[in-house]
N, C-alpha and C positions, 0 to 999 in steps of 0.2 A: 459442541456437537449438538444436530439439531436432530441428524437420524443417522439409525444405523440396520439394516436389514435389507430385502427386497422390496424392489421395485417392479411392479406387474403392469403391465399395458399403458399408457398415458399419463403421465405426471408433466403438469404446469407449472410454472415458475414466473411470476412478476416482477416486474423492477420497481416496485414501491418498497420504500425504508432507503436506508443509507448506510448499507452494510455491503460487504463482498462477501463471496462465499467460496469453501474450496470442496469439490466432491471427489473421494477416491474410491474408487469401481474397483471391489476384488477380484469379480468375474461375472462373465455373461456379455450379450453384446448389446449395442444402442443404440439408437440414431438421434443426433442434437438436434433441433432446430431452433434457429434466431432468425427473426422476423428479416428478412430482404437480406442474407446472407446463405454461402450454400450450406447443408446439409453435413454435419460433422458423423464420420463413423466410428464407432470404439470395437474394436472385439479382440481385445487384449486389455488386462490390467490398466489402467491410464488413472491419469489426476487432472480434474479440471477443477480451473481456476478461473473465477472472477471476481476482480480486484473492485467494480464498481456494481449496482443493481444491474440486471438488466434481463429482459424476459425471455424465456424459452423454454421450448418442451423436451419433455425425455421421454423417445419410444420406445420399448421393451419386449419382448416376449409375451403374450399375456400366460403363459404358463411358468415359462421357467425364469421369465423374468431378468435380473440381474444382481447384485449381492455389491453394495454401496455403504460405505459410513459418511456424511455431511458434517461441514461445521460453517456456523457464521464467523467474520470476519469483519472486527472491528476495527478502524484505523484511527486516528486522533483528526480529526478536520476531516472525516468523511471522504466524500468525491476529491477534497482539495488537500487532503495529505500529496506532500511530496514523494512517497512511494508511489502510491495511487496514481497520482499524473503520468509517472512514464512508463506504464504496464497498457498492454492492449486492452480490449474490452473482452477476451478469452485465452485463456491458455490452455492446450490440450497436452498432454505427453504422458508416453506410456510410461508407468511406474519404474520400468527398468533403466531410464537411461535418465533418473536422476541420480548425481554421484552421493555416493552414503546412504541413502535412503531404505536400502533393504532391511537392515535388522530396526529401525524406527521404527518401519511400514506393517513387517511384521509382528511386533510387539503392539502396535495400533489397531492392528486385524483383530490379532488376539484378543487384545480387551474390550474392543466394539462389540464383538459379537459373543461375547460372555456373559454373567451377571454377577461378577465380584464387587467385594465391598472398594468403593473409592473410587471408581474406573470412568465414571465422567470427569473427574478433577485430573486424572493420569492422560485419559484422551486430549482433553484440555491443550494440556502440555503439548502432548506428543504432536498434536495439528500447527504449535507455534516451531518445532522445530524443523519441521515439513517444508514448512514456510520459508523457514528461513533456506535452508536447501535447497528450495525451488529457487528464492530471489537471488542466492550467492551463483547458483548456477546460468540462470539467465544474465549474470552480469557478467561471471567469465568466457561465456560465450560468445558475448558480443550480441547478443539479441533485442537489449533494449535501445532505443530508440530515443536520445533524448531526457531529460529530467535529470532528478539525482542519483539513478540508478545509473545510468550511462557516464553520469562526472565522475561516481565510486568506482566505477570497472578502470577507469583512466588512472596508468601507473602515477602520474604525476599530478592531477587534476582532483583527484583522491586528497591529497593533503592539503588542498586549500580548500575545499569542502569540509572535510573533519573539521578544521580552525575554527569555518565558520560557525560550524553546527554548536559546537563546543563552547566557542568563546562570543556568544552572539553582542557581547557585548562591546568589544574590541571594536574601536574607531581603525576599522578597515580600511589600508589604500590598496590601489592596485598595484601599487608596488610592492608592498608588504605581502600580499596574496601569491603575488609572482614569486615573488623570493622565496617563499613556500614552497611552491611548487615546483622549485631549482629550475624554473622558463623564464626567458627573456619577457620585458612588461608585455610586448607586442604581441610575440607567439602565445603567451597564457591568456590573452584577452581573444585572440582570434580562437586559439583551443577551444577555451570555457566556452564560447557561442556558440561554436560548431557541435561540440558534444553535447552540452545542457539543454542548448536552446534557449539564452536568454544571457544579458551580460551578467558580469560577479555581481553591479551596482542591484542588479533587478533581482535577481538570484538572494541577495544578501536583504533585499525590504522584504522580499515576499518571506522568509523565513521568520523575520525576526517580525514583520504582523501576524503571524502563525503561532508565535509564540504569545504573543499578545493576546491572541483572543483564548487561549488557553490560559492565561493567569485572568483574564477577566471573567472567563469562567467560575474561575476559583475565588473569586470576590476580590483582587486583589487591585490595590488603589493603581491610576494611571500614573502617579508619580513615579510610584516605585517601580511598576513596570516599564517606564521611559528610560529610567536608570540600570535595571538590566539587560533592558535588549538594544544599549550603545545611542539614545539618542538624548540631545540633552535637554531638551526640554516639555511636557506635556505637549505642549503646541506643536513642535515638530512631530512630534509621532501621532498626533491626530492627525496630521495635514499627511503621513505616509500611509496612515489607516485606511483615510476615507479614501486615497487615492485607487487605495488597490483592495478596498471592499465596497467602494460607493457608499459607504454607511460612517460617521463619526463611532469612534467608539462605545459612548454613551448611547450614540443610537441602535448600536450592534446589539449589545450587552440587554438593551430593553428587546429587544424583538425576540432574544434567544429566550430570553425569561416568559414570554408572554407563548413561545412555541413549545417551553418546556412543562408537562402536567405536574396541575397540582403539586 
């Protein structure tokens, strides 16, 4: 949580950093604006969400304002988490028609606008389960569009994505994917591109270099990381790395260091 109070007349927002952000409006009304998109209105309870930076104003009342708790939102790979990819660049909905959310929302209200001992570690919380009731509910609604969110709403397309995620190490065929996902080879191959947007083969590197640059984060040798994310050799997963980041590993991992302070 970054605020939690009124908002009065003009507040700006930039897209510099690499976070997302999610704002839930307890009351008052607002007018959005994003740069060459139209004019969003609130005057009801609502949550907005953005899953990547991006710049906008918030008009208010200058007297009576509006009544707002904020949190940042950090994702693991930034803009290129897999969440992150198949969510719009805003989400608007009014507080009431996400399912569960009322005694969350109001136990969040609660403590935002309080000053009890512990209650940013509680807010903390309460904004990750938000979250997650926003993302469960845009995936049973059919809303998302594409990525892993859209493979997870898919009754059947769901278990060869778990597999993946889980067992990234697993020398995946696409038969074995399909057998998963109780589909014929042909139909879960057409499925998985139609839904995801991308084949299992593309789908199954871009994750498993995702993970990569996360144990390389964490200082951890390329070997051993070749060996848990199913490739077998250093060389092949340099050659999968560089493919789908433009950069060798060892070239990744120095740039990150050299972006990261002191």
């Amino acid at each position: 949580m970054f605020h939690s109070g009124s908002l009065c007349g003009i507040t700006d927002f930039t897209a510099a950093g690499a976070v997302g952000q999610l704002h839930l409006i307890r009351s008052g009304a607002m007018e959005i604006i994003h740069p060459g998109q139209p004019t969003l209105y609130v005057n009801e309870p609502s949550l907005l969400f953005y899953p990547r930076p991006m710049a906008r104003r918030f008009i208010t009342d200058p007297v009576c304002g509006a009544d707002l708790t904020c949190a940042e939102l950090h994702f693991a790979g930034g803009s290129d988490n897999p969440i992150v990819n198949g969510l719009p660049d805003v989400i608007c909905l009014p507080l009431e028609t996400i399912d569960g959310a009322a005694p969350v929302l109001a136990l969040l209200f609660e403590e935002a606008f309080s000053e009890r001992c512990g209650r940013h570690a509680l807010i903390d919380k309460l904004f990750e389960v938000v979250l997650i009731q926003l993302l469960r509910q845009l995936m049973e609604s059919k809303e998302i569009n594409g990525g892993m969110l859209a493979g997870l709403s898919h009754p059947k397309l769901r278990k060869a994505l778990v597999a993946m995620h889980e067992q990234p190490g697993q020398e995946w065929s696409l038969d074995a994917l399909a057998t998963i996902a109780g589909m014929s080879r042909s139909v879960f191959a057409s499925s998985f591109r139609h839904t995801v947007g991308s084949t299992p083969g593309a789908y199954l590197q871009n994750w498993r270099v995702r993970l990569t640059q996360q144990a390389l984060q964490r200082g951890e040798s390329l070997k051993m990381i070749a060996i848990a994310v199913g490739y077998g050799s250093e060389a092949a997963l340099s050659r999968a790395f560089k493919a789908q980041c433009g950069l060798s590993p060892r070239e990744w991992r120095q740039l990150r260091e050299q972006d990261t302070p002191g």
